[in-house]
N, C-alpha and C positions, 0 to 999 in steps of 0.2 A: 542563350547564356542565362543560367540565374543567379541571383544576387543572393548570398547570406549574409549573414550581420550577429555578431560577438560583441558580447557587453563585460565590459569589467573597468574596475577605478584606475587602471592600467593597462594599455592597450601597447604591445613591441610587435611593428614590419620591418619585413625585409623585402627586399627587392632590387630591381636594376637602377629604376628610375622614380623620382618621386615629381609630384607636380610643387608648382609655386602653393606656401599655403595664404588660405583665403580664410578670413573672418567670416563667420557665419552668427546670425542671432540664432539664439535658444529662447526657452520659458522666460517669460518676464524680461530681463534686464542683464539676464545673463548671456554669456558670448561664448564660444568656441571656435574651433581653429577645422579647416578639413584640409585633409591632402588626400592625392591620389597616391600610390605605390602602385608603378606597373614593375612586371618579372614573370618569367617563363620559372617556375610559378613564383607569383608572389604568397609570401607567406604573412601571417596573419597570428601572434596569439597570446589570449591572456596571463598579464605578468601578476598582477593582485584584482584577485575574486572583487566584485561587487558586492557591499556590504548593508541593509538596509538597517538603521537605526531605529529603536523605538522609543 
């Protein structure tokens, strides 16, 4: 099984089942959330592009 991975400032799953979500640390001081989505298949995709500021 391999793993991909989609980046955007807005990420929508669909699936059957989702796990408990779990606080995760990030960079510095900041926080984020993970969940699992399991589904025959789960689907996966981005709602709003990632935007880099300059």
């Amino acid at each position: 099984m391999s793993s991909q991975r989609i980046e955007g400032e807005k990420i929508r799953c669909v699936g059957r089942r989702i796990s408990k979500p779990r606080l995760i640390h990030q960079t510095g001081k900041h926080r984020a959330i993970e969940v699992f989505v399991e589904g025959k298949p789960a689907k996966a995709e981005v709602v709003k592009v990632w935007r880099v500021l300059k």
